[in-house]
N, C-alpha and C positions, 0 to 999 in steps of 0.2 A: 579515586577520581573525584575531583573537587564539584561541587554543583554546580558552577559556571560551566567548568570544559565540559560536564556532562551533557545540560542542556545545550551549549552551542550543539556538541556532535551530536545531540539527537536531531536537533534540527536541521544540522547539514545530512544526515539518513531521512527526514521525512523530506526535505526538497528532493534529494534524487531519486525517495519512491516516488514522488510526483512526478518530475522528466520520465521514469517509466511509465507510468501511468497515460500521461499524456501520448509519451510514443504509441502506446497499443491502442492508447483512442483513434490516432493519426493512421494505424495499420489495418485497424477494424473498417474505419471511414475512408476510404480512399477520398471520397466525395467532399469531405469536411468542409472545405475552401467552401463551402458554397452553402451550407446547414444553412437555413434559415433563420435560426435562433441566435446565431453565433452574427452574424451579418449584420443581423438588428443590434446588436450589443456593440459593437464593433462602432459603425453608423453613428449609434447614440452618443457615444462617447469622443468619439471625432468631431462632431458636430457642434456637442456641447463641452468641448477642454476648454480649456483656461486659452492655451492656445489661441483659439478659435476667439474667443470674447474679445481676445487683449488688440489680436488682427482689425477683428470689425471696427471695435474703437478707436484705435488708429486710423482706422480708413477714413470714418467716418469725421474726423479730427481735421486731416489733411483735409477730404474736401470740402469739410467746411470751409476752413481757412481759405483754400484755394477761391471758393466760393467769393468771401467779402474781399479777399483781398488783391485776387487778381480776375476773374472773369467765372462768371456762374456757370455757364456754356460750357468752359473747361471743365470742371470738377465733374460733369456727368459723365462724358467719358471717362474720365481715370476713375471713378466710382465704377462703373460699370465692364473696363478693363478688370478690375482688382476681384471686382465678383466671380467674373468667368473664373480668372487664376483661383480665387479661391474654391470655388466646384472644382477644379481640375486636382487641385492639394487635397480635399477631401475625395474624392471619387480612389487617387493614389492610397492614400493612407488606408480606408476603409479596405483595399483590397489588396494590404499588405500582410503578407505570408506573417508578418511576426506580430502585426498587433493580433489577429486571428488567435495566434497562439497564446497569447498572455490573458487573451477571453476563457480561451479551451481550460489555461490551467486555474483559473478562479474558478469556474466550473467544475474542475473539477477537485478540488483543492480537499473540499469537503471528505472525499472517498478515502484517504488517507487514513490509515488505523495502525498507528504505530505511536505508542505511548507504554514504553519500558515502566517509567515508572511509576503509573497504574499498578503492574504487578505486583500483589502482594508478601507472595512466597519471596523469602531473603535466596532462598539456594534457586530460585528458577528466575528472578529476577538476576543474579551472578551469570547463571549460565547466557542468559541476553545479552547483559555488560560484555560478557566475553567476547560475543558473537559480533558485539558493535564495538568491540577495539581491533579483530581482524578487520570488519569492513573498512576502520578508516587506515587501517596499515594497507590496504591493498589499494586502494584509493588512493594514500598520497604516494605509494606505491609510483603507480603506473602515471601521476599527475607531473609528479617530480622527474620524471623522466625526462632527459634534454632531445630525444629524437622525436621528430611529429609520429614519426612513423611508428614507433611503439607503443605510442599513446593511443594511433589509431588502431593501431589491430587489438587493442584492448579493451577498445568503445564496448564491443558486446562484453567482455568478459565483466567489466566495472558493473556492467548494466545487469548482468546474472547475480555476480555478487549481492547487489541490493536485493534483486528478489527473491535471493537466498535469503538474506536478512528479514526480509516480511516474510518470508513463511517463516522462519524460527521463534520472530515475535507474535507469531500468528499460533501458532503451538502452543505456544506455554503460556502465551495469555487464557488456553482452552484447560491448560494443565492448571495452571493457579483458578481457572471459573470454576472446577471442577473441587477440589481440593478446600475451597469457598462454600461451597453447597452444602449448608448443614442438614437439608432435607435431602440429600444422598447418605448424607453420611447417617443419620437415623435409620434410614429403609436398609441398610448393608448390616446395621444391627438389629433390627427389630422384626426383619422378614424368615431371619431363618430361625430366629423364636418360635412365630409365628408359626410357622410351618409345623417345627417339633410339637407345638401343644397343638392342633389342629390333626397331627397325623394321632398324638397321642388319645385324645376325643374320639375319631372314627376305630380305632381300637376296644375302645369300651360302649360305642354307641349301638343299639340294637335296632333301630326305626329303618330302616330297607331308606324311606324318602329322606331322612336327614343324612343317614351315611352319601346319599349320592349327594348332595348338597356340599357335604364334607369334602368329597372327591374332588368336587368342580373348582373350589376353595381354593382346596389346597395343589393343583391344576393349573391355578392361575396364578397363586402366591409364586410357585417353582418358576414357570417364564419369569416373572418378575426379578426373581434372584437370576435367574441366568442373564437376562440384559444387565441388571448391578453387575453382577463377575465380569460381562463381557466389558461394561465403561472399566470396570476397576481396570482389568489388561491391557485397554486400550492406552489406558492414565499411566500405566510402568511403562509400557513399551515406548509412548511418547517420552517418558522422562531418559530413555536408554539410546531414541534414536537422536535426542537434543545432545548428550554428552558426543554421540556418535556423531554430527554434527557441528561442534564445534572443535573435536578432533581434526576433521574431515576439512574446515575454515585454513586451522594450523596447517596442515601439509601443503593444502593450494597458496596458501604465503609463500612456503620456504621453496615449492615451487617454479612460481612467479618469481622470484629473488634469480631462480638457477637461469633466467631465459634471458638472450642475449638481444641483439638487435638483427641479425641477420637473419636473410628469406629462409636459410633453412630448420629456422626454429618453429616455422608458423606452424608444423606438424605437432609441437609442444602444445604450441595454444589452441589449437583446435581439440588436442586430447583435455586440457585443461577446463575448454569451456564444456565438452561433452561430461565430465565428471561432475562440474558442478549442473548440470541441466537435469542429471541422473539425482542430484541429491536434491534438489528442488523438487521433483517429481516425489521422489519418497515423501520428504514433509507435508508436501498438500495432499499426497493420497491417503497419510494416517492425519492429517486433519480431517480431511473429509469421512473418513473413518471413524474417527470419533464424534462428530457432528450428528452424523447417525445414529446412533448409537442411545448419545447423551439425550436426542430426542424420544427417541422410547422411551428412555427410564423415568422421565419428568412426568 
């Protein structure tokens, strides 16, 4: 994959984690329309477009003009006509459903955390590629499609897709953070040394107070090793459930491929989207799994 087509298609995957994003803000917020934050932004920007300047000057053109060149008297009305209309044009716009929207996604634009090629690791940055050339097979997939109506019943599943895709990039960004960590990777060597000459020590030590010293030591070095073993299993298991994962991508394509247009396929995609909502749920729960984890051991 060439660096251009790479970067377009990452960017066409970070816009549609964004439309997700956005949607859950809109599902969280029933109220949205009306954030006060959002309102004021909205407002400011209506008020002060380009728009809005080119209008004034204009108006104010005209009645001049009308002013010197046919009756002063006139131009205050049509100056004053043109105000109201324009409060009315602004009052519209500011409390229109899609500029609202294009605030929300600046807003939230920011939260986006998908950057493949961050990853370091060649073989977990592959298994991402992989993951983001199903997404866009499934994508123009269901784009390409000539029925409205296939397109629509596949609104959530597209939408699953993607969030499948950010948890997978979500994963293995934790598997390469980890894997990066040369002060993990010292302590997995140097703690179970540690341990052996410390047990070796209260073997030969005869002092009652330093032996329990030794105890508590080597007490607290052992938890230490068992959270390391615990990240290290967490770190394979992510790497096994990512292959399983983009397994899992491949079949919901070929899938989707078998599913025709007629009502009594929706039983397909409703089992379809419940498989992928079931693999989502696994990746974020051993995300979260590891999250944990990796914070003890630090």
């Amino acid at each position: 994959m060439s660096s251009n087509i790479r970067r377009d298609l990452e960017q066409r995957a970070q816009e549609a984690i964004l439309k997700n994003i956005v949607e859950n803000y809109k599902q969280q917020g029933k109220d949205w329309l009306n954030d006060p934050s959002i309102k004021k932004t909205v407002w400011e920007r209506v008020f002060f477009s380009v728009a809005s300047a080119l209008s004034l000057g204009g108006n104010i053109v005209v009645s001049g003009a009308i002013a010197i060149f046919v009756n002063w008297l006139l131009a205050v009305p049509v100056f004053f006509v043109w105000l109201i209309a324009q409060v009315i044009l602004l009052y519209l716009a500011a409390n229109n459903e899609k500029s609202h929207a294009r605030v929300v996604e600046e807003m939230l634009r920011p939260k986006i955390q998908f950057n493949p090629a961050s990853i370091q690791d060649r073989n977990i940055q592959a298994k991402v590629d992989e993951a983001l050339r199903y997404w866009e097979l499934i994508q123009n997939t269901v784009t390409k499609s000539g029925e409205v109506s296939m397109r629509d019943r596949f609104e959530r599943t597209t939408s699953e897709v993607t969030h499948w895709l950010q948890a997978v990039y979500d994963l293995a960004a934790r598997v390469d953070k980890f894997q990066l960590n040369q002060v993990i990777k010292q302590d997995m060597q140097r703690v179970p040394a540690d341990i052996r000459n410390l047990e070796q020590k209260l073997a030969r030590e005869r002092s009652p107070e330093v032996k329990r010293q030794l105890e508590r030591t080597i007490a607290d070095k052992q938890r230490q090793l068992q959270t390391l073993q615990s990240l290290e299993d967490s770190m394979e298991k992510a790497g096994y459930q990512l292959d399983s994962t983009i397994s899992a991508l491949g079949t919901i394509y070929s899938q989707l491929l078998l599913v025709g247009n007629k009502d009594e396929e929706g039983s397909r995609v409703n089992r379809l989207e419940d498989e992928i909502s079931e693999q989502v749920q696994r990746l974020e729960d051993l995300r979260e799994a590891m999250d944990e984890v990796y914070q003890s051991a630090r």
